[in-house]
N, CA, C and O atoms as CSV, one atom per row, in Angstrom:
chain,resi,resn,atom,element,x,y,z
A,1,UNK,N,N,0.857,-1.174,0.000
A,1,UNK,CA,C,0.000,0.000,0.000
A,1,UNK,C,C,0.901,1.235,0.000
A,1,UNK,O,O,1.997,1.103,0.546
A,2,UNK,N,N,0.568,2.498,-0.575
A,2,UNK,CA,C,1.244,3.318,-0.857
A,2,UNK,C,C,1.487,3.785,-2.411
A,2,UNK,O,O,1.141,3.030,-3.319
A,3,UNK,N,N,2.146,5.163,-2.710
A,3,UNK,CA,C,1.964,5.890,-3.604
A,3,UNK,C,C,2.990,5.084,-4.751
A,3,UNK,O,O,4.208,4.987,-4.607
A,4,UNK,N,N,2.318,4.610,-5.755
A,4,UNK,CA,C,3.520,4.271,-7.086
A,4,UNK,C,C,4.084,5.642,-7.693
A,4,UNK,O,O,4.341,5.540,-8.892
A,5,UNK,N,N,4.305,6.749,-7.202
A,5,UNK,CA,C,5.305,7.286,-8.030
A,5,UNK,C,C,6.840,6.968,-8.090
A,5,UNK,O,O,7.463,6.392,-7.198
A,6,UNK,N,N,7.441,7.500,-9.463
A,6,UNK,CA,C,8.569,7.562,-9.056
A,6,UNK,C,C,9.634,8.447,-8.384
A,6,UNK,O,O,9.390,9.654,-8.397
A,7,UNK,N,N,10.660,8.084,-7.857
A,7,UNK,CA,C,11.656,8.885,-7.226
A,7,UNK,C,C,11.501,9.982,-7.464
A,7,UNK,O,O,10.581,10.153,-8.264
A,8,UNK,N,N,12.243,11.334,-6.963
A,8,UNK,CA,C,12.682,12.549,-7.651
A,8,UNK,C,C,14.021,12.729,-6.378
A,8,UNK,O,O,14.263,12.392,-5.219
A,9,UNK,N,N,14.623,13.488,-7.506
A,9,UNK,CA,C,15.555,13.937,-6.927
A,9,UNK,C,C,15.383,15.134,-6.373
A,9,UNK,O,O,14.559,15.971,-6.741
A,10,UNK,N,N,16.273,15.256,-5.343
A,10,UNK,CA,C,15.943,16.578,-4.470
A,10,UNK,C,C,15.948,17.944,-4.875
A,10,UNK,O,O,15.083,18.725,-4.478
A,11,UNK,N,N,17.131,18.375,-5.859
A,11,UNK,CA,C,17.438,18.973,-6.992
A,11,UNK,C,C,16.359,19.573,-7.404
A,11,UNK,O,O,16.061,20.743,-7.164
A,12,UNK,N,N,15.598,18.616,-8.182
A,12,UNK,CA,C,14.025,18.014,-9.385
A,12,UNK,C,C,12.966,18.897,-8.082
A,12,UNK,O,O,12.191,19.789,-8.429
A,13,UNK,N,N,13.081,18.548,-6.890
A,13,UNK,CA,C,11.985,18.872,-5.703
A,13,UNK,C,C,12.122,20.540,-5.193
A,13,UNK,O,O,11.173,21.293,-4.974
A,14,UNK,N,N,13.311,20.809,-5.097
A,14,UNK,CA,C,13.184,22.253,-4.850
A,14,UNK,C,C,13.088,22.821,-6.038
A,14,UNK,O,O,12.723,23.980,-5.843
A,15,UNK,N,N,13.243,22.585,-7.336
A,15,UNK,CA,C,13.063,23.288,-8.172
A,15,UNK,C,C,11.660,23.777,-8.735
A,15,UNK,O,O,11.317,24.360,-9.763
A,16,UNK,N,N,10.879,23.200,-7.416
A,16,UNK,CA,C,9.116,23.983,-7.486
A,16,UNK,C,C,8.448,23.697,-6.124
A,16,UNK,O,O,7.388,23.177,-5.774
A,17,UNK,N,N,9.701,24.353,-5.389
A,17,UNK,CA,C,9.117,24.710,-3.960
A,17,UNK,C,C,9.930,26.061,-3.993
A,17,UNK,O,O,11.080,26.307,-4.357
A,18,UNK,N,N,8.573,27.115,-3.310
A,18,UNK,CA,C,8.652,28.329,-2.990
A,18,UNK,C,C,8.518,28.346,-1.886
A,18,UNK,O,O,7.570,27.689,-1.456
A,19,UNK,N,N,9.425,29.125,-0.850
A,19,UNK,CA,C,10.067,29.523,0.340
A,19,UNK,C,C,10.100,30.854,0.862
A,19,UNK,O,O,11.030,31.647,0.717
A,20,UNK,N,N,8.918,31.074,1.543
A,20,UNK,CA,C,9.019,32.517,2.087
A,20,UNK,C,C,9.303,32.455,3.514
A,20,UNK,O,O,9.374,31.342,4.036
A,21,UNK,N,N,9.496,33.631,4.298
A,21,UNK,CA,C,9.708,34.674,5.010
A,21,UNK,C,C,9.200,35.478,5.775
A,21,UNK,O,O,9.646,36.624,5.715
A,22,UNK,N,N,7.964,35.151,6.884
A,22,UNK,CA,C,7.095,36.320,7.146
A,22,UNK,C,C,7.338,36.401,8.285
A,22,UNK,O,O,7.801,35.409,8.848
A,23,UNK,N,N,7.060,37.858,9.164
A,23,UNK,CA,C,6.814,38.067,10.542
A,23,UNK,C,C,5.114,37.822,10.605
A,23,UNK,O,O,4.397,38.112,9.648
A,24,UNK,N,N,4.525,37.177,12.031
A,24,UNK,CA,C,3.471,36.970,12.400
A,24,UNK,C,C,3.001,38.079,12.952
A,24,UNK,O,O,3.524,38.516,13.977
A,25,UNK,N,N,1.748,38.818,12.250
A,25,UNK,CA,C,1.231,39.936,12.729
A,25,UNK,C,C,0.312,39.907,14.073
A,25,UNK,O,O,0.504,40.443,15.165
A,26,UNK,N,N,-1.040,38.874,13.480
A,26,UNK,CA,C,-1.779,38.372,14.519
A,26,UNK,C,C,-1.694,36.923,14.875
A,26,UNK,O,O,-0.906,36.214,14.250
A,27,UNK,N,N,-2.581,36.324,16.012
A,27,UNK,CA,C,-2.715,34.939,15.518
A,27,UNK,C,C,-4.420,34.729,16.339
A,27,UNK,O,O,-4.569,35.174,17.477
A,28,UNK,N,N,-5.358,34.165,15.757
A,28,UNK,CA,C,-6.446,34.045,16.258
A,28,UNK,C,C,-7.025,32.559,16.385
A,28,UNK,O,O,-6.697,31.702,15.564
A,29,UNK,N,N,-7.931,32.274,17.483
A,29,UNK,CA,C,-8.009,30.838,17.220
A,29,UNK,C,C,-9.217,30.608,16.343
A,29,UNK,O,O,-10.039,31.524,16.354
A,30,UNK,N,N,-9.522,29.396,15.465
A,30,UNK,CA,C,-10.253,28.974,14.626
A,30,UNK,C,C,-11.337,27.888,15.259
A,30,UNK,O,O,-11.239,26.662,15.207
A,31,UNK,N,N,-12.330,28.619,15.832
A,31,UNK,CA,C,-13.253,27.379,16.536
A,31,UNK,C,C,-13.965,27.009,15.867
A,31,UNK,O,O,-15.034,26.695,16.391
A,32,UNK,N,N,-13.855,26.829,14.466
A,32,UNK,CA,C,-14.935,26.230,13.414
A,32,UNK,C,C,-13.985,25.001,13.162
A,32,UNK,O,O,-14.577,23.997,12.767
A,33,UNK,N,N,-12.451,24.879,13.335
A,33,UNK,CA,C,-11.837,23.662,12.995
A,33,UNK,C,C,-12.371,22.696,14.030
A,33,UNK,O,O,-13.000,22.930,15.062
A,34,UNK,N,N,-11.838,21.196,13.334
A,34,UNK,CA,C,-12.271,19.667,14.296
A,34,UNK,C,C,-10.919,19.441,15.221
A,34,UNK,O,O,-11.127,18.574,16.070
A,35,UNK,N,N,-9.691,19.957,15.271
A,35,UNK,CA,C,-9.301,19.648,15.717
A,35,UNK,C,C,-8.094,21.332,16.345
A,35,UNK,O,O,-8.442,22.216,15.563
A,36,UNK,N,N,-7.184,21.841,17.152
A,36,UNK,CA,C,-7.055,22.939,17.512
A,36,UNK,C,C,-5.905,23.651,16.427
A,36,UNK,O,O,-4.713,23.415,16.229
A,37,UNK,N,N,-6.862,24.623,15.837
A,37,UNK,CA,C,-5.860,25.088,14.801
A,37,UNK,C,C,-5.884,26.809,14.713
A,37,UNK,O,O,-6.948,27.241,15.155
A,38,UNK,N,N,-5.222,27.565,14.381
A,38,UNK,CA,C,-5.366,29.138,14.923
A,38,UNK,C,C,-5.000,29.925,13.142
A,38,UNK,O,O,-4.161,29.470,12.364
A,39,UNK,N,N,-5.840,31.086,12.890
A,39,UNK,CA,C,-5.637,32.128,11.970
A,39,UNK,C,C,-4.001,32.882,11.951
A,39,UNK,O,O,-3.338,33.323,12.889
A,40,UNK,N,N,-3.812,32.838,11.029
A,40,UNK,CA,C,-2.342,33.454,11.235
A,40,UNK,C,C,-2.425,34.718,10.273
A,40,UNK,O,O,-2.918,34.550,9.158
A,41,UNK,N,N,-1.930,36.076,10.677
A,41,UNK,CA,C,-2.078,36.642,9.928
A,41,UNK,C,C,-0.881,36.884,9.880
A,41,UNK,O,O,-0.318,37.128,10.947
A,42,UNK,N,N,0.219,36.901,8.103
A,42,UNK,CA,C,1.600,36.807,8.044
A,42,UNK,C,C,1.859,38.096,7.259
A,42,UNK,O,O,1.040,38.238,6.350
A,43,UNK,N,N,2.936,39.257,7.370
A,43,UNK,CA,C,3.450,40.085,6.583
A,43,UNK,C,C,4.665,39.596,5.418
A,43,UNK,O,O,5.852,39.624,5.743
A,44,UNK,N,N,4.403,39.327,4.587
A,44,UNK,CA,C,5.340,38.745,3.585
A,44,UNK,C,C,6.405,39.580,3.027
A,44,UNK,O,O,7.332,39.184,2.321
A,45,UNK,N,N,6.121,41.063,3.508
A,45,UNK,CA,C,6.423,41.822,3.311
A,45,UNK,C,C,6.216,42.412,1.467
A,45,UNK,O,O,5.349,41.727,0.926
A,46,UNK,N,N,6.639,43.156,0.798
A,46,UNK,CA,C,6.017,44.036,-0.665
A,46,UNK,C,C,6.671,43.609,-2.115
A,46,UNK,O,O,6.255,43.762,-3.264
A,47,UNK,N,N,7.921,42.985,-1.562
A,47,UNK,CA,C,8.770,41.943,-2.485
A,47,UNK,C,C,8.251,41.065,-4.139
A,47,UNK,O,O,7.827,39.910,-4.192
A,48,UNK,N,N,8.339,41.491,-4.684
A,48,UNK,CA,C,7.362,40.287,-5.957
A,48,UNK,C,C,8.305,39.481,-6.325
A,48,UNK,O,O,9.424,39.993,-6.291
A,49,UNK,N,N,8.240,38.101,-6.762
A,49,UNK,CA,C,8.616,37.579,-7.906
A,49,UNK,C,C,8.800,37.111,-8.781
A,49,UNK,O,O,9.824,37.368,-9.415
């Protein structure tokens, strides 16, 4: 049981993972989730790319 893909190389894997950077502005809790999970509000700051 388990996923038939194949391998990738790590290389292959970051080459479509994006990696940001934020300071946490707020954080609020989410009492509509099933299990305990909280709103994060993040400044990514104005940066594009």
């Amino acid at each position: 049981m388990g996923i038939d893909e194949p391998d990738i190389s790590p290389t292959e894997f970051l080459d479509d993972v994006e990696m940001r950077v934020g300071e946490i502005v707020s954080v609020e809790e989410f009492p509509e989730a099933r299990k305990d999970v909280y709103k994060l509000d993040v400044d990514f700051g104005t940066k594009t790319l």
